[in-house]
MARMI-592406 format. One record per residue (C-alpha): x, y, z. Coordinates in Angstrom, 3 decimals. Last residue first. Layout:
REM MARMI-592406
x | y | z
X | Y | Z .
...
//
This chain:
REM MARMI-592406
x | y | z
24.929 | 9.328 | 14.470 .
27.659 | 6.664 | 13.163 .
26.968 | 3.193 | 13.226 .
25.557 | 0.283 | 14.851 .
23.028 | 1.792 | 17.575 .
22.691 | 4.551 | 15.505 .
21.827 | 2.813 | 12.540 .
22.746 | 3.748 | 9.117 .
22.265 | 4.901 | 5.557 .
23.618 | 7.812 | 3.140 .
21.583 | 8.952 | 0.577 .
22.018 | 10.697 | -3.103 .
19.214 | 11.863 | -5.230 .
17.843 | 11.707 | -8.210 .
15.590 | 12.925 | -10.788 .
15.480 | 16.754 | -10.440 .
19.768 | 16.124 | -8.583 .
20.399 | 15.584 | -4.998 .
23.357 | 15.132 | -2.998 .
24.197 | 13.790 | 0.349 .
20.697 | 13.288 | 1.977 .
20.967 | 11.593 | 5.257 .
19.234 | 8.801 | 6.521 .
20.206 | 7.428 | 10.449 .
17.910 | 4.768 | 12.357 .
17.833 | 2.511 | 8.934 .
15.363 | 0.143 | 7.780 .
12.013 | 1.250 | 7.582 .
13.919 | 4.805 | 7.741 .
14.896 | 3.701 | 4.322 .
11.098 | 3.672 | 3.023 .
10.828 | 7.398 | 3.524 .
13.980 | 9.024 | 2.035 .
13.462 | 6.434 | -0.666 .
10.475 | 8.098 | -2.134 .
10.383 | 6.479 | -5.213 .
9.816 | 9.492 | -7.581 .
13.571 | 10.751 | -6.567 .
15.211 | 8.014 | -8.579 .
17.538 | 6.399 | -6.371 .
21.291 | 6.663 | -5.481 .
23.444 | 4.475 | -2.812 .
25.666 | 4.753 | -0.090 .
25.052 | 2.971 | 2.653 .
27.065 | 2.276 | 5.963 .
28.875 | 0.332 | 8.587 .
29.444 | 1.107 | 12.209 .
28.614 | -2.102 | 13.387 .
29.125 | -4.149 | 10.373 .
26.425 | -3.969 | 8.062 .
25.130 | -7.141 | 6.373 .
21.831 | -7.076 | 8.271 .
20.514 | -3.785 | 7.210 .
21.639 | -4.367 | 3.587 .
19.529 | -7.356 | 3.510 .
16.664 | -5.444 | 4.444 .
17.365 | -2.625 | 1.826 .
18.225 | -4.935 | -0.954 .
14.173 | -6.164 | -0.445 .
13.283 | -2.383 | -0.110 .
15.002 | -1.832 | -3.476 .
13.208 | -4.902 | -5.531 .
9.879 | -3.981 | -4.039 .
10.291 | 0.022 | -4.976 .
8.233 | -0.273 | -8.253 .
7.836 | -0.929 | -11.618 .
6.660 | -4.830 | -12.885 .
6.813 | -5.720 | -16.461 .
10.573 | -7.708 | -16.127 .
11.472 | -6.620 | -12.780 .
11.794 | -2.802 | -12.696 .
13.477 | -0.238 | -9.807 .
16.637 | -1.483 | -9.776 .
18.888 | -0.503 | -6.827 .
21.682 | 1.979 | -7.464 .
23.950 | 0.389 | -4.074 .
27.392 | 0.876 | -2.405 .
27.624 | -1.122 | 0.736 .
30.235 | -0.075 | 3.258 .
31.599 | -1.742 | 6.436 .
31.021 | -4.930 | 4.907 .
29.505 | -8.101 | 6.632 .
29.976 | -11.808 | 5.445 .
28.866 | -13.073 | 1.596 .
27.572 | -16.388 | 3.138 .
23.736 | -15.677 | 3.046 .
24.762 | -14.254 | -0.150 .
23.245 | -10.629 | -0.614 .
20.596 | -9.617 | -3.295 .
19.463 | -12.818 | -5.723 .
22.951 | -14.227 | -6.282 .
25.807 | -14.444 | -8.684 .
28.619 | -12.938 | -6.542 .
32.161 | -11.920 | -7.404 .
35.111 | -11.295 | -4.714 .
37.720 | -8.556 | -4.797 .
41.081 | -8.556 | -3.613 .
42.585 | -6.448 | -6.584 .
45.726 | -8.209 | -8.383 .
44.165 | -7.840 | -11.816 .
43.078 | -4.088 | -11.323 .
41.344 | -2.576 | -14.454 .
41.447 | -5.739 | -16.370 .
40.307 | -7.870 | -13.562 .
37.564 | -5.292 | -12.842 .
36.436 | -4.755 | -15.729 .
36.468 | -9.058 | -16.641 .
34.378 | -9.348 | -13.613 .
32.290 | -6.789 | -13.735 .
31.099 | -8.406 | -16.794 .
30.701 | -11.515 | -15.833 .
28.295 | -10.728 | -12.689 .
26.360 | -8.573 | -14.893 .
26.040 | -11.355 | -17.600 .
24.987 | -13.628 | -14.876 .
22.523 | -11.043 | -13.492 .
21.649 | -10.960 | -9.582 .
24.041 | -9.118 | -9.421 .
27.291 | -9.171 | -6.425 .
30.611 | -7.599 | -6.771 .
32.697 | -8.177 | -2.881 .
35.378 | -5.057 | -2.503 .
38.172 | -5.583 | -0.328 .
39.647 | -2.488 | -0.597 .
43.785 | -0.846 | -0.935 .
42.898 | 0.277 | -4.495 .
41.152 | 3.480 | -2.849 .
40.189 | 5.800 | -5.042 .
40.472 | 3.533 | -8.115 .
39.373 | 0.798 | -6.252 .
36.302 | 2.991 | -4.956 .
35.021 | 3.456 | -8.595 .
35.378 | 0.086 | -9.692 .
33.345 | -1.056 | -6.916 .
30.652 | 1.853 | -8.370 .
31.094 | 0.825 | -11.796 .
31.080 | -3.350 | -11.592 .
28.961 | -3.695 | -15.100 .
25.962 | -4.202 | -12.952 .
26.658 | -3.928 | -9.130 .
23.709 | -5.316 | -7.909 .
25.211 | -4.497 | -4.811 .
28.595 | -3.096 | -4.748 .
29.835 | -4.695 | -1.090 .
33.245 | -3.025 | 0.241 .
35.103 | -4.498 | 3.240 .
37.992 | -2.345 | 4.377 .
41.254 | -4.053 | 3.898 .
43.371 | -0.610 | 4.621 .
41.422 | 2.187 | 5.529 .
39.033 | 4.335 | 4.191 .
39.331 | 7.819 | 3.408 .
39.510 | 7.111 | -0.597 .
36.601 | 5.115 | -0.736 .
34.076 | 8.265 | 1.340 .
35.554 | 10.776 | -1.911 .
35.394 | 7.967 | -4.251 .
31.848 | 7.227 | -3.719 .
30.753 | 10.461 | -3.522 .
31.814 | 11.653 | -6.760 .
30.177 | 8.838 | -7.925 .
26.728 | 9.057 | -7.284 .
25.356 | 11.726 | -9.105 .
26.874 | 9.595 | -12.228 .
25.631 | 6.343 | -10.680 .
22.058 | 7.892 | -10.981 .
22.970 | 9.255 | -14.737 .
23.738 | 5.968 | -16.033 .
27.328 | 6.247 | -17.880 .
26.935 | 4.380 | -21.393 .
27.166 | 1.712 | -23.732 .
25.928 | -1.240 | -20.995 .
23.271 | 0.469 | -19.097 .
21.844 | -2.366 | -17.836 .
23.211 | -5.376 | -18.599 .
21.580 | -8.411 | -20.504 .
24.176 | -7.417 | -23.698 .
27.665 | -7.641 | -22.293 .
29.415 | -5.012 | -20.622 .
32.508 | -3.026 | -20.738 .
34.122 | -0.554 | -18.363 .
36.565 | 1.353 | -19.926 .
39.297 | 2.467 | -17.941 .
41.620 | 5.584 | -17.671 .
40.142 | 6.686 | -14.159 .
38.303 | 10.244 | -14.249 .
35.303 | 9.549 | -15.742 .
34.989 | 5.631 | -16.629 .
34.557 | 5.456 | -20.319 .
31.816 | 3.653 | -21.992 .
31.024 | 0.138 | -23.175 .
29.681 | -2.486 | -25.524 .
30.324 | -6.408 | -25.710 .
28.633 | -8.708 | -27.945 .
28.086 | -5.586 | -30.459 .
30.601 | -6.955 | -32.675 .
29.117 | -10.435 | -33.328 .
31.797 | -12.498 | -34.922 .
30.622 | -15.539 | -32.646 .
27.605 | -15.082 | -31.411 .
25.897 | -17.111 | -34.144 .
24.299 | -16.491 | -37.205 .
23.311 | -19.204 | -39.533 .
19.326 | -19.696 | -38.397 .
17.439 | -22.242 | -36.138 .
13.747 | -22.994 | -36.851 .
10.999 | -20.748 | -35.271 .
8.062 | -20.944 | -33.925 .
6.764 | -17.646 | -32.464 .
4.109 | -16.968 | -29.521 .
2.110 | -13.842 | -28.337 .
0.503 | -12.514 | -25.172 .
-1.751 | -10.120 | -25.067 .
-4.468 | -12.792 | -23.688 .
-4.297 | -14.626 | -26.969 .
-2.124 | -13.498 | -30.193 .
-2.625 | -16.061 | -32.947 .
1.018 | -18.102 | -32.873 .
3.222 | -16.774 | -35.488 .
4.797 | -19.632 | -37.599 .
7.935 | -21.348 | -38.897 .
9.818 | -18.410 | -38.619 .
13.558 | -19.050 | -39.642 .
16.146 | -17.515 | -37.107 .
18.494 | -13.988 | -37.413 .
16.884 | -11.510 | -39.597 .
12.976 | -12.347 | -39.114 .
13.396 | -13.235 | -35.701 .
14.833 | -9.654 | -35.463 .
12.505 | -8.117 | -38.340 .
9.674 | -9.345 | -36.110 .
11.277 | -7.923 | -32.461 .
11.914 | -4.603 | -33.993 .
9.220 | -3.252 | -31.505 .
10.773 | -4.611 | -28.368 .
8.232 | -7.097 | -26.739 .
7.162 | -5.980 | -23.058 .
3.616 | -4.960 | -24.598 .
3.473 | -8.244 | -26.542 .
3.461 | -10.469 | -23.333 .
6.294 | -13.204 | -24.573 .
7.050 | -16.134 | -26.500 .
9.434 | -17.912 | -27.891 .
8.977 | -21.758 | -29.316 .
12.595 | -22.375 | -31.303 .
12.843 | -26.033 | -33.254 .
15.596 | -28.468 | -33.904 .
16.448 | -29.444 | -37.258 .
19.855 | -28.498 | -37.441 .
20.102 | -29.303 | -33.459 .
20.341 | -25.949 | -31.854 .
22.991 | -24.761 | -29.471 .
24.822 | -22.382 | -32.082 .
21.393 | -20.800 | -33.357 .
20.033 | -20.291 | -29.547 .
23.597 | -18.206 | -28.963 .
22.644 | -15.927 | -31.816 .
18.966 | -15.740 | -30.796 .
19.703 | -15.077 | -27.041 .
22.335 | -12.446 | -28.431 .
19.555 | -10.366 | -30.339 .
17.082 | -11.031 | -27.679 .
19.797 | -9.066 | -25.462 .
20.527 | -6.247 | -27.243 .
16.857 | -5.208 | -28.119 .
16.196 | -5.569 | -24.406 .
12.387 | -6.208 | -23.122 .
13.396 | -10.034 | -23.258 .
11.706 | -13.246 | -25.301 .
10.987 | -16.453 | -22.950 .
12.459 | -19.264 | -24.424 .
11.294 | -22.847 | -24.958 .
14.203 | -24.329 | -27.022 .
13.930 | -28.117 | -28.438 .
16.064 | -30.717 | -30.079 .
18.578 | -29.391 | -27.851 .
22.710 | -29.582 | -29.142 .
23.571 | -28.358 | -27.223 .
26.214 | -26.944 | -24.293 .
24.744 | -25.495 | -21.196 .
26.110 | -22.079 | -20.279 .
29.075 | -21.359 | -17.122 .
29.467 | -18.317 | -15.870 .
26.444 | -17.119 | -18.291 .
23.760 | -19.266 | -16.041 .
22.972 | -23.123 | -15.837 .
20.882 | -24.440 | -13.472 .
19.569 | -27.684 | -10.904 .
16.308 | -28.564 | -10.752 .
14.939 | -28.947 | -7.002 .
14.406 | -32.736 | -6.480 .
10.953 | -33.270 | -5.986 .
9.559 | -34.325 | -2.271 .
7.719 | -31.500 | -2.244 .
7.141 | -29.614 | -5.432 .
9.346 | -27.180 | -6.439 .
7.913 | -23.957 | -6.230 .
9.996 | -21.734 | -3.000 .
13.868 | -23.747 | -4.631 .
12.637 | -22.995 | -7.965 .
12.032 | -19.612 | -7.578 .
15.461 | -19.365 | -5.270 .
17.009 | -20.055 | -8.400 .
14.743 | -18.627 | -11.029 .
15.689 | -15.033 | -8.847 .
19.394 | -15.683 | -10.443 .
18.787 | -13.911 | -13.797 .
20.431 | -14.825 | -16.574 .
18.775 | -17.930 | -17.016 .
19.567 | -21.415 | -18.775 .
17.148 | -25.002 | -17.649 .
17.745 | -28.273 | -19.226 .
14.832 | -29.848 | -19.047 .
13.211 | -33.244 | -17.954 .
10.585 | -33.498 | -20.567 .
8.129 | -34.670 | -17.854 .
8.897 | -31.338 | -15.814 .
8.211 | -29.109 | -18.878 .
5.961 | -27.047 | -15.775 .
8.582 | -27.294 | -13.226 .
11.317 | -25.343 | -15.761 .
8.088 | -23.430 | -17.703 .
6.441 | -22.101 | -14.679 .
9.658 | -21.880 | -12.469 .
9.985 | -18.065 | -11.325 .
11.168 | -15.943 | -14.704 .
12.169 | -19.251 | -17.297 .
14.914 | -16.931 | -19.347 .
15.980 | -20.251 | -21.525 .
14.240 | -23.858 | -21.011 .
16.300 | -26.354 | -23.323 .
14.702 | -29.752 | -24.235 .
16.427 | -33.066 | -25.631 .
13.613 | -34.792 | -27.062 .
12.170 | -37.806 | -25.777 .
9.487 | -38.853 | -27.617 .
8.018 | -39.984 | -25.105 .
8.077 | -36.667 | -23.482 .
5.680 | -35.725 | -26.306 .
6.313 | -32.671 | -28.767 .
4.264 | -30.538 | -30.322 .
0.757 | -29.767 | -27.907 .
2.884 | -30.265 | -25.336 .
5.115 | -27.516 | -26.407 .
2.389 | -24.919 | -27.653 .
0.341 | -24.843 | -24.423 .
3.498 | -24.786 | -22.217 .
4.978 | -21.496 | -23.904 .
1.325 | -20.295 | -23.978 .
0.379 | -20.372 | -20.688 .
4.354 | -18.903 | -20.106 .
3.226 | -15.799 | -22.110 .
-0.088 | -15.490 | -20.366 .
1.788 | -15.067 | -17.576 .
3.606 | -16.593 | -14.248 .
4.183 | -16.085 | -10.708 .
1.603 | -13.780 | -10.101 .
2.396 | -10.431 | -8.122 .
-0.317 | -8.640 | -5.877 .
1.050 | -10.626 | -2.887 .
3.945 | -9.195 | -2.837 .
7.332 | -9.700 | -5.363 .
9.804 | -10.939 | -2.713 .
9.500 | -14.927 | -3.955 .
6.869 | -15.574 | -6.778 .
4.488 | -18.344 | -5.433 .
3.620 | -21.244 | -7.909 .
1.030 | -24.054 | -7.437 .
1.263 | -26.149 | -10.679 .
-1.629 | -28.069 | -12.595 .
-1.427 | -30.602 | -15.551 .
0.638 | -31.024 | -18.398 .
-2.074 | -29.196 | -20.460 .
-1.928 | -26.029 | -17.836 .
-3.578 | -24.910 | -15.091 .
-1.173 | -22.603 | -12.948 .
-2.314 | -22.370 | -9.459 .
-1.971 | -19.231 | -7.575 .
0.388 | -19.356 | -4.185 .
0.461 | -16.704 | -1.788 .
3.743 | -14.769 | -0.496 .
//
């Protein structure tokens, strides 16, 4: 993990970006700009009340520094971001996530603009009830992760002001505060059935796979109930980055009898498991997580139930997986496993044995397959 420093009209930042390899900057063009357009519009003198939304590893949160920000993300890789970049003998900024978001009004909203239709749709809903009446929206992202009905979208749902000339692919939008809110929004929450249970798991707009069954955790659960339903009693269960909660859901229906721990490193993931599972089974023992992989303090499980991610924003590729890999490793119980599901391109029969004594293949599908995970020393042979 190297730093690069970002120059920038505040001044200059050295930022690393935790678990992404040294290939990996920690910032864009788009957060350049961000920081370009806001100091060239506002003066911490002024003192406006400033809200930093999506930041990815700290640029805009360490970077708006003299504004002293309020800082909102889904994600929960800003936190350890910002624990890696913040200067020495700076306080590390505190927060907010979904569990619990910052109330406005903000004079000001830097915002990075998501991949997901869904989700810049609720970040401009929820941006239009924190908004001073006359506050102002600078978004901006790289224009090949913008979704295409981005335009009509700011168009629809906040006043443009202006469209920033586009400058190392990236592109910026000013925009003043429209009417609609998240409140009377249908599509807030979406969902699907789960196969086989009588519940319907739903999930709010950040999550992946919200409105329906993703094929990996559809190879995957047959499996998971038939290895849930043999346990015993009280046996610790981990679903990591457990999305809308459908593999732990899974093994409580098999096996209600768990102890199953939901962790994401997504707010909105983390809340929607939470209401699934409380609705599915409100007097469960279960345990939810917001973190970046496994809590230091989440314990050991016996089994670990995993469909890793394979993109961070722009970037594609195993590094998110073989991070959840090493964590996995030293979470297991002796005689603990892994089940999980990856795409078959990523050649996780390989890269588990970095981590694992024992891989075997369980099920396999053209796109996907199946593992299971152990050590010999540890577990079963």
């Amino acid at each position: 993990m190297t730093s690069d420093i970002l120059e920038f009209a505040g001044g200059s930042l050295p930022l690393k970006r935790p678990g992404g390899g040294r290939s990996l900057r920690a910032w864009d063009a788009a957060d350049e700009q961000l920081l370009e357009q806001t100091f060239a519009r506002y003066s911490p003198e002024d003192r406006p009340r400033v809200l930093v939304v999506d930041d990815q590893f700290g640029a805009l949160t360490l970077g708006l520094a003299p504004f002293q920000p309020v800082s909102f993300a889904d994600s929960h890789s800003l936190v350890s971001s910002l624990i890696v970049n913040t200067p020495s003998g700076q306080e590390v900024p505190s927060t907010f996530n979904w569990l619990e978001p910052p109330e406005g009004p903000f004079d000001l909203v830097v915002m990075r603009i998501p991949r997901q239709v869904d989700y810049l749709i609720c970040l401009l809903r929820w941006v239009n009830g924190v908004l001073a009446p006359d506050g102002v929206l600078i978004a901006g992202g790289m224009i090949k992760h913008l979704p295409d009905s981005s335009a009509a979208l700011f168009g629809d749902l906040v006043h443009t002001r202006e469209v920033c000339p586009a400058r190392k692919k990236a592109r910026v939008i000013v925009a003043a505060p429209g009417d609609q809110t998240l409140r009377g929004w249908a599509d807030f929450w979406k969902g699907y059935p789960l196969p086989d249970s009588g519940h319907k798991l739903m999930a709010m707009p950040a999550v992946f796979a919200r409105d329906r069954l993703d094929i990996g955790a559809r190879l995957l659960l047959p499996v998971v109930a038939r290895e849930a339903s043999a346990l015993p009693s009280g046996t610790r269960v981990l679903d990591l980055a457990c999305g809308n909660g459908v593999l732990g859901i899974a093994a409580l229906v098999a096996n209600p009898e768990l102890v199953v721990t939901f962790s994401d490193v997504s707010s909105q993931a983390v809340v929607s498991a939470r209401d699934n599972v409380l609705n599915a089974f409100p007097d469960a023992d279960v345990v939810f997580h917001h973190s970046d992989g496994i809590a230091e303090d989440a314990g050991d499980f016996e089994l670990v139930l995993l469909n890793p991610p394979f993109h961070e924003g722009g970037v594609v590729g195993d590094h998110i997986a073989l991070q959840l890999f090493r964590q996995v490793a030293r979470h297991l119980v002796p005689g603990g496993r892994m089940l999980m599901v990856g795409n078959r391109h990523l050649g996780y029969h390989q890269s588990l044995k970095r981590f694992f004594s024992g891989v075997n293949q369980l099920d396999a599908d053209p796109r996907f397959v199946v593992f299971e995970a152990f050590n010999h020393e540890a577990g079963r042979s």
